[in-house]
C-alpha positions in Angstrom: -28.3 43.0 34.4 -26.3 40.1 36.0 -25.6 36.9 34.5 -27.9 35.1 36.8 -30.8 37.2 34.9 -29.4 36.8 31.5 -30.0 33.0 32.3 -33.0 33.4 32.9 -34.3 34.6 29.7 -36.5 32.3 28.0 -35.4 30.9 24.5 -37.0 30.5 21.3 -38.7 27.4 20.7 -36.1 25.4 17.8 -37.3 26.1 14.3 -39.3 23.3 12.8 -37.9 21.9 9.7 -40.2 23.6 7.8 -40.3 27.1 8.9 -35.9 26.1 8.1 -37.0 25.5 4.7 -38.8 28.3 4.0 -36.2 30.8 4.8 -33.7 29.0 2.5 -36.3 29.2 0.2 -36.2 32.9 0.1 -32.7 33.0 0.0 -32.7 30.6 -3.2 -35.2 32.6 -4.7 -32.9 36.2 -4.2 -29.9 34.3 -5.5 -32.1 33.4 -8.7 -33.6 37.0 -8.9 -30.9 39.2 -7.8 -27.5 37.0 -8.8 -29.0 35.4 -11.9 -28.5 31.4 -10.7 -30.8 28.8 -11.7 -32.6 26.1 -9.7 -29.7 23.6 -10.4 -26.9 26.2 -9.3 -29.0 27.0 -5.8 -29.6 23.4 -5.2 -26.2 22.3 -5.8 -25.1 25.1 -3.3 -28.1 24.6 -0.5 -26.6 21.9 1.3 -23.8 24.5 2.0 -26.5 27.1 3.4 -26.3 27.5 7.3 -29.7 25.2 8.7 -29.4 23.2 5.5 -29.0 20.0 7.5 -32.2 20.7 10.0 -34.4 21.8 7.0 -37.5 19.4 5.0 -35.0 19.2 2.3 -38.2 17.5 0.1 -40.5 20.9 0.8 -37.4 23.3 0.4 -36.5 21.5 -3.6 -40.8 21.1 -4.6 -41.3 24.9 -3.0 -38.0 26.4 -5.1 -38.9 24.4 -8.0 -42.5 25.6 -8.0 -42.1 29.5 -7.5 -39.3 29.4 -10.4 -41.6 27.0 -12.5 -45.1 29.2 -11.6 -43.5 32.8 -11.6 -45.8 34.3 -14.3 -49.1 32.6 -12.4 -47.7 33.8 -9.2 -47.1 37.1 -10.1 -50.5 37.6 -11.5 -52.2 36.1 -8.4 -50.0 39.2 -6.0 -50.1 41.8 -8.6 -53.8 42.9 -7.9 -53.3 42.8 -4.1 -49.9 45.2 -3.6 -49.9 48.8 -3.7 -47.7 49.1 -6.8 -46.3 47.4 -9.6 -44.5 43.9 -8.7 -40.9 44.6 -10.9 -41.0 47.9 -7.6 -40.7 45.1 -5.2 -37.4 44.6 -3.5 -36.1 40.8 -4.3 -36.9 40.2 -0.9 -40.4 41.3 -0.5 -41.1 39.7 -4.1 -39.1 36.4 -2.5 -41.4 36.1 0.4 -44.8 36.8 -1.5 -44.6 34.7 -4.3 -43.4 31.9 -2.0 -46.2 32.6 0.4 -48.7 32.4 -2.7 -47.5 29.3 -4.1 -47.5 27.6 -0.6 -51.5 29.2 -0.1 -52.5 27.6 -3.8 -50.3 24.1 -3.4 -49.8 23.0 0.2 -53.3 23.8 1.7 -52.9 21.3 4.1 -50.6 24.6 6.1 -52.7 25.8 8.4 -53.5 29.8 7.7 
């Protein structure tokens, strides 16, 4: 491959703010899962996170606040859809479902 051809591939389309915060998201929620922080201690250290500055800061702080807040209802809502029990789940796959669930149950204005 030349270097006229590598300049040719296409790039991926920027991140939206959103799809930013999400990801930090998940990160916030392994720090509180697998390090022990609370909400306070990941906030304090977000700005600090590598996107922070591109991300919907508002949707990243209600989304973190609300997994941590609605764990036990979250939970519940994944349990009877996974194929074992939730504590099995690694801190990311946990992460990454309970956020999807509370954005399906509080933002429904996301598109599916």
């Amino acid at each position: 491959m030349t270097d006229h051809d590598q300049d040719q591939t296409p790039k991926a389309p920027p991140k939206s703010a959103r799809r930013r915060a999400r990801e930090l998201v998940v990160q916030g929620l392994y720090q509180w899962q697998v390090g022990g922080a609370d909400e306070a201690a990941i906030e304090a250290y977000a700005p600090e996170m590598e996107g922070f500055a591109k991300a919907d800061r508002e949707f990243f702080v209600g989304t973190l606040r609300g997994v941590i807040n609605q764990r036990a209802n979250l939970i519940a809502q994944i349990a009877s859809h996974i194929d074992r029990p939730f504590p099995e789940l690694s801190p990311v796959e946990a992460s990454v479902l309970m956020m999807g669930c509370f954005e399906m149950i509080n933002h429904t204005e996301t598109p599916y």
